[in-house]
Each structure stands twice: as structure tokens, then as C-alpha cells.
N, C-alpha and C positions, 0 to 999 in steps of 0.2 A: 469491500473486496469484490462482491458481484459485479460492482461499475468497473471498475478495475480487470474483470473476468471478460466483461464485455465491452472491453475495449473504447470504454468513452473517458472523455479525460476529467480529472480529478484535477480540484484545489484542495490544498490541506494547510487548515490556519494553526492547526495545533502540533504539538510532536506526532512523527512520522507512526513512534510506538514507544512504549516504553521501555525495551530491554533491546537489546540487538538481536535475539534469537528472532521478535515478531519482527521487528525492520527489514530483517532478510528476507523474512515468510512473504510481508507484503512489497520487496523488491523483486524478489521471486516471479510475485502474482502479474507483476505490473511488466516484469520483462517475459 
């Protein structure tokens, strides 16, 4: 989430998150 905070760009090899509640927190973070 900090990278994410800071605006640098992110690979993600695994699930996004596990529930949709964190998927949003971290589409959230990312938008």
C-alpha cells in the first residue's frame, strides 16, 4: 500500500486480496 500511496507502479502475481471489502481499500488506495 505505501508503493501504491506513492504513486509508483505495482505488479501483483497473487490475488488482488482476499475479500472485496480489501480489494476496494486497495482500489481505493491505488485510485
Amino acid at each position: 500500500m505505501a508503493a501504491a500511496r506513492a504513486g509508483k507502479h505495482l505488479v501483483l502475481e497473487k490475488p488482488l486480496a482476499l475479500t472485496l471489502k480489501d480489494a476496494d481499500k486497495v482500489i481505493e488506495t491505488i485510485n
